[in-house]
PyMOL CGO cylinders between C-alpha atoms (Angstrom):
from pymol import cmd
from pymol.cgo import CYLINDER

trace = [
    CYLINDER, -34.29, 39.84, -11.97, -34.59, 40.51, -8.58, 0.3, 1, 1, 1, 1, 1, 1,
    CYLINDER, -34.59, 40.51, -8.58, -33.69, 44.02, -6.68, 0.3, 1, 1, 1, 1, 1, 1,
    CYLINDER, -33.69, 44.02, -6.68, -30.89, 42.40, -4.74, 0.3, 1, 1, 1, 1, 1, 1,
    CYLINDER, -30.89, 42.40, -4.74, -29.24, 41.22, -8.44, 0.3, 1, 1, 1, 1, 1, 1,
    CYLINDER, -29.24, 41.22, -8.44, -29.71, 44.61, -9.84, 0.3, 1, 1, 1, 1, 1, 1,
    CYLINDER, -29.71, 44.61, -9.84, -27.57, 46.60, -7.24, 0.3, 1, 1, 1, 1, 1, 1,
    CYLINDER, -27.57, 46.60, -7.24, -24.46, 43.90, -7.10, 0.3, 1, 1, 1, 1, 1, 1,
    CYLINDER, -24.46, 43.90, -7.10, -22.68, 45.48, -10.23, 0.3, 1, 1, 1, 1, 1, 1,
    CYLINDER, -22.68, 45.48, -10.23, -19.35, 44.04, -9.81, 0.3, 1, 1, 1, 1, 1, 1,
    CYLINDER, -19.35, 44.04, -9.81, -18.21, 40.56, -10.60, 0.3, 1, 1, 1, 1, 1, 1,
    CYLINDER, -18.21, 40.56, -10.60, -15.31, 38.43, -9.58, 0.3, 1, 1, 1, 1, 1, 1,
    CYLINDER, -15.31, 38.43, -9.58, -14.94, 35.73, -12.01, 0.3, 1, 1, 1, 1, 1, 1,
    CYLINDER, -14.94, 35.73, -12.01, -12.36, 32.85, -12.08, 0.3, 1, 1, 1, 1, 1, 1,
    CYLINDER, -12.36, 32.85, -12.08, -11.44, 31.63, -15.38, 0.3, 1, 1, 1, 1, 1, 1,
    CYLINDER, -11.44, 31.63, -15.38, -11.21, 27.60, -15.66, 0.3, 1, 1, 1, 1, 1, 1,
    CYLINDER, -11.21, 27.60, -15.66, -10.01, 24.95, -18.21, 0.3, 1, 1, 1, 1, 1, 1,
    CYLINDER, -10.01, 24.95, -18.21, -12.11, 24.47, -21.59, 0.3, 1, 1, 1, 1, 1, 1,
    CYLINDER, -12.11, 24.47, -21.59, -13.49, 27.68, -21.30, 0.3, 1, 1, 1, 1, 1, 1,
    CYLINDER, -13.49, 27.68, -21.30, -15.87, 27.64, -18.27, 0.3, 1, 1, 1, 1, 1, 1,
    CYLINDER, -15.87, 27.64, -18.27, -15.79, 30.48, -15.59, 0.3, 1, 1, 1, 1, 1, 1,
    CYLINDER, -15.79, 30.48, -15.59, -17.22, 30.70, -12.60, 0.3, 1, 1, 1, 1, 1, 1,
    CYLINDER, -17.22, 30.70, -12.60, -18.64, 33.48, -10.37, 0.3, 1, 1, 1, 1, 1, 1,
    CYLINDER, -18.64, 33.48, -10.37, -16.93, 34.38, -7.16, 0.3, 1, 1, 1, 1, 1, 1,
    CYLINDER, -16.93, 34.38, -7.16, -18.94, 37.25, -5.85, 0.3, 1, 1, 1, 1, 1, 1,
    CYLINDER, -18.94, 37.25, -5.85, -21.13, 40.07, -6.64, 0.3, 1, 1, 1, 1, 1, 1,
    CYLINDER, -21.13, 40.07, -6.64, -19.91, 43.29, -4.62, 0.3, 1, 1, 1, 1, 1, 1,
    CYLINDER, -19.91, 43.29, -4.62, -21.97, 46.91, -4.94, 0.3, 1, 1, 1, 1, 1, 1,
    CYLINDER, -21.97, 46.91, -4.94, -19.06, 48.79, -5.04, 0.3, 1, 1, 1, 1, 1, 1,
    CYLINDER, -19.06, 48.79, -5.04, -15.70, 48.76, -7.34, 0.3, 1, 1, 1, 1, 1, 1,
    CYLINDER, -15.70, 48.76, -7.34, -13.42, 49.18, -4.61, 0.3, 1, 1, 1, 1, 1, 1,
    CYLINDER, -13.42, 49.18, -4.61, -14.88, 46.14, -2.74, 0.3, 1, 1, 1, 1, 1, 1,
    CYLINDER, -14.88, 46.14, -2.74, -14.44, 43.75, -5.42, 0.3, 1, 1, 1, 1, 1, 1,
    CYLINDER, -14.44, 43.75, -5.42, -11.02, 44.73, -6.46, 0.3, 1, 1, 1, 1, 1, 1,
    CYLINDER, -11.02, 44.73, -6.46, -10.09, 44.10, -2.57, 0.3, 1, 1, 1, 1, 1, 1,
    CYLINDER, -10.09, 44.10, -2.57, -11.57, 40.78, -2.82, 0.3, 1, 1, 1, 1, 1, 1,
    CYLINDER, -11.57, 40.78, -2.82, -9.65, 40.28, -6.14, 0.3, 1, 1, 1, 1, 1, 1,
    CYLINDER, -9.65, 40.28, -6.14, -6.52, 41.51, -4.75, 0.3, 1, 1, 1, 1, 1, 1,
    CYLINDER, -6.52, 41.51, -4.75, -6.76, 38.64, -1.85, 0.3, 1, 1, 1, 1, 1, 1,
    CYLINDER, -6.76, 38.64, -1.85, -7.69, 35.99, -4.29, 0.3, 1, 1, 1, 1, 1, 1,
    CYLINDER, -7.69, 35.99, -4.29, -4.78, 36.75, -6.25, 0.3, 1, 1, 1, 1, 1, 1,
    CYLINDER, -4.78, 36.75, -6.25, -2.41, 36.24, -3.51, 0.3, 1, 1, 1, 1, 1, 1,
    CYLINDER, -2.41, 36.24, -3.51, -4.10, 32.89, -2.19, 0.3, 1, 1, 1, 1, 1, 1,
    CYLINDER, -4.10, 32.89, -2.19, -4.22, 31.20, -5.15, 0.3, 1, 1, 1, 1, 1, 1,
    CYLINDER, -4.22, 31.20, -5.15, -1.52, 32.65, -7.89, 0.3, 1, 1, 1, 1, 1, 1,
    CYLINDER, -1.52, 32.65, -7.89, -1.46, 30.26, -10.16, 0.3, 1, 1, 1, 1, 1, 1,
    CYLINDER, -1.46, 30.26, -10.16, -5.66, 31.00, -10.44, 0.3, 1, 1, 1, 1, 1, 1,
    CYLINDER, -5.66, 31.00, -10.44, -7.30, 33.98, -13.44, 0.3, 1, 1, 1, 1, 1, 1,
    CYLINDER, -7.30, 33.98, -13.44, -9.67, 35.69, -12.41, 0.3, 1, 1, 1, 1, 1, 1,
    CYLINDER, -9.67, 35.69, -12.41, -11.53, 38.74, -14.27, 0.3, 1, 1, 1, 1, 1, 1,
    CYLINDER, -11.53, 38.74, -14.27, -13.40, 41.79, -12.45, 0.3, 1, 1, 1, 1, 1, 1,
    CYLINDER, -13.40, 41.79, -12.45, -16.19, 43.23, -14.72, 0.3, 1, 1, 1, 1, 1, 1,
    CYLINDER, -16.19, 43.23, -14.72, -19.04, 45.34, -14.91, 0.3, 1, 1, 1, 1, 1, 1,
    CYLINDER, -19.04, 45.34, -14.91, -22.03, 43.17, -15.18, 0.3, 1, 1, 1, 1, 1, 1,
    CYLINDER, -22.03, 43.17, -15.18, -25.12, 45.65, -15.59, 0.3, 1, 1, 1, 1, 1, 1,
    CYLINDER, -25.12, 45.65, -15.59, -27.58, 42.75, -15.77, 0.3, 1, 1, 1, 1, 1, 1,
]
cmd.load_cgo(trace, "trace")
């Protein structure tokens, strides 16, 4: 894994269809991926989308 990987610990996810998800971003910082979450939400409501911890 590189360095980079290690310090993005955030993840925006969007939840699709049959299951399958797919990575948004990677942010270092909580408050940085739940603004990026927050605009996401507004451009596309009818979208899910997850914020999690990813340690790996």
């Amino acid at each position: 894994m590189s360095y980079r990987r290690r310090l993005q610990t955030w993840t925006v996810i969007r939840l699709l269809p049959r299951m399958q998800r797919v990575t948004i971003g990677r942010f270092n910082h909580y408050s940085d991926a739940e603004g990026h979450l927050q605009i996401l939400r507004r451009l596309i409501p009818e979208g899910e989308f997850l914020l999690i911890f990813d340690p790996w």
